[in-house]
N, C-alpha and C positions, 0 to 999 in steps of 0.2 A: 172400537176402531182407533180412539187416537193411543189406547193403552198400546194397540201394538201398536203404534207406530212409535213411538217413547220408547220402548223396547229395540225397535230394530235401532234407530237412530244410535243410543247408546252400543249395541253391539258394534255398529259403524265406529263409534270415534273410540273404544276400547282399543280399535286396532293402532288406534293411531298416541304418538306422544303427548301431543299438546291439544288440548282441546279449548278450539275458539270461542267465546258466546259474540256474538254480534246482533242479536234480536234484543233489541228495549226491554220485551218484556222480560225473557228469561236474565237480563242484567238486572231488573226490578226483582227478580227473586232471590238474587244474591245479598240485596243490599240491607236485608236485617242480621243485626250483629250479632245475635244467637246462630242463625245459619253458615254465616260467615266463620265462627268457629269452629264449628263442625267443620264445615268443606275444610279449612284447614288440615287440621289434623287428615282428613281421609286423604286429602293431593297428599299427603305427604307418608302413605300406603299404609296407613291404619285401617281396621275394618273393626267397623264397630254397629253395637246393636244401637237399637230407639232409646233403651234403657240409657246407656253408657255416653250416647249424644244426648239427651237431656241432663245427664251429671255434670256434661262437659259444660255446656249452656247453662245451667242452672235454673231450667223449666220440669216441668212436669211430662213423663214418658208421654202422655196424649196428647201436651201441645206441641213437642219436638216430633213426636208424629206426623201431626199438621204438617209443619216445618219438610222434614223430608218427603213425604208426597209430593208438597208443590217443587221442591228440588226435583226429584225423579221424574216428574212432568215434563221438565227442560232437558232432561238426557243428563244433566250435574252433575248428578250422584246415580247409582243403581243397588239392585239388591245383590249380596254375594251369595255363595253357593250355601247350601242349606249348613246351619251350624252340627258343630260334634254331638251336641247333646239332646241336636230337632228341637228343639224350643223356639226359640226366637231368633231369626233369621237376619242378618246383618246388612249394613251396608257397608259401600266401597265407592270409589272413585271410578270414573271408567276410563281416566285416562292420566299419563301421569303427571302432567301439571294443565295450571287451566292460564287462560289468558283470556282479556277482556279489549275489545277492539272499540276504538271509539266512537263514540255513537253523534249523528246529527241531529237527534231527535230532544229536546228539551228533557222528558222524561228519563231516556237511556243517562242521558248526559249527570241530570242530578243522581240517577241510581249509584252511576262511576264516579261519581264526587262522595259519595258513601262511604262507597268500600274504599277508596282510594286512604280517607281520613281515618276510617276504621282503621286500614294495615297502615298506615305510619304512625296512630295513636299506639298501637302496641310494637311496633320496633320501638319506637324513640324511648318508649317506658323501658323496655329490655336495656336499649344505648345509657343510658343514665344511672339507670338499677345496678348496672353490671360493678361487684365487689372491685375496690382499687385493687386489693392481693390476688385476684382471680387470674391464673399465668396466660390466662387466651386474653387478656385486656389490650395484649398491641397488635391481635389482628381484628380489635371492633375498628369502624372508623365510618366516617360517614363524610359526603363530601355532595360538595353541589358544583356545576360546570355550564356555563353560557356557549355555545357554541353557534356560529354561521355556518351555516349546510344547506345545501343546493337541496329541492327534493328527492332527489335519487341516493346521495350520502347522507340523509337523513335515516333512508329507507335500509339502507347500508349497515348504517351503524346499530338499527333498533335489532336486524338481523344478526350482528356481528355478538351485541349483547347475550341474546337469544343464544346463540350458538355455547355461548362463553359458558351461562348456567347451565346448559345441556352435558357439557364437558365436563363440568367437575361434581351434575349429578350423579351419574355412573349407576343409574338403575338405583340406589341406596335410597330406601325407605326410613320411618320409624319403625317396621316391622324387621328389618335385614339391613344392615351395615357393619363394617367391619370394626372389631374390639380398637380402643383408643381413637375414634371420633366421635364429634359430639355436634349437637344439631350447630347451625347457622344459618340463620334469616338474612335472606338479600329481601332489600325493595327496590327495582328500578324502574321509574317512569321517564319517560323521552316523551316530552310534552312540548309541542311547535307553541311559542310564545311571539309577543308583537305585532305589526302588520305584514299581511303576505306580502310580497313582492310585487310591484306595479306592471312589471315587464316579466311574466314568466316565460 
């Protein structure tokens, strides 16, 4: 029973672009840094086997097994259509990007402090790594911004972002994009700091 229902659920957000997690626990399945690579690479329309996700991870095929079961449990990940050669059967993303919705829950909360460290520990190594002679060095940049926002232009703006990387994804995978572009890592959090408002 809950297989199919793991099943339908993923067929549901396949149809859709963005796929939300907002459940604790399936946030707690995100927040190991093996999985967390993986999922990478597949949001970004790789489709890969259990083999090829433990090379990536740097596990053994039957613990990165483990690993994608408990993904595929939360609808995360799914399997793709049978391979060319019937052997081993792959996975994919079921939707094309994911996003993590903030959690009230202690536990959601530290799983998002996870992943959040995880993907800024690997930009900021990319940000620094990046060769001085490298011709794409003057569109790296990284930047931080304080802003006062009512909650409705807060709401606004995280939309406004949203909308921004939606625009200049243009469907472009690692499996299909066009000759003379090259990948680029955005991270952006809009994170409400300070005390709320006394008078909202």
């Amino acid at each position: 029973m809950l297989r199919r229902q793991v099943v339908r659920y993923a067929d549901l957000v396949a149809k859709k672009k963005r796929l939300v997690i907002t459940d604790p626990k399936a946030i707690r399945a995100l927040a190991h840094p093996a999985r967390q690579r993986v999922i990478d690479e597949l949001f970004n329309g790789k489709v890969l086997t259990a083999t090829e996700c433990a090379e990536l991870a740097g596990l053994t095929p039957s613990a990165m097994s483990y690993h994608l079961r408990a993904l595929e449990k939360w609808g995360i990940i799914q399997r793709a259509d049978e391979s060319a050669d019937g052997r081993e059967r792959p996975w994919q993303a079921p939707a094309a990007s994911l996003a993590i919705s903030s959690q009230s829950t202690g536990a959601g909360r530290l799983a998002s402090q996870a992943m959040i460290k995880t993907a800024m520990d690997a930009v900021l190594d990319q940000f620094v790594d990046m060769a001085p002679d490298d011709p794409w060095d003057g569109v790296s940049s990284m930047s931080r911004s304080r802003l006062w926002l009512t909650h409705e232009e807060a709401e606004q703006f995280n939309q406004d972002l949203i909308d921004l990387v939606d625009r200049y994804k243009k469907s472009r995978t690692a499996a299909s994009h066009p000759a003379g572009t090259r990948e680029v890592t955005s991270l952006i959090a809009v994170v409400p700091t300070g005390d709320p408002p006394k008078d909202s």
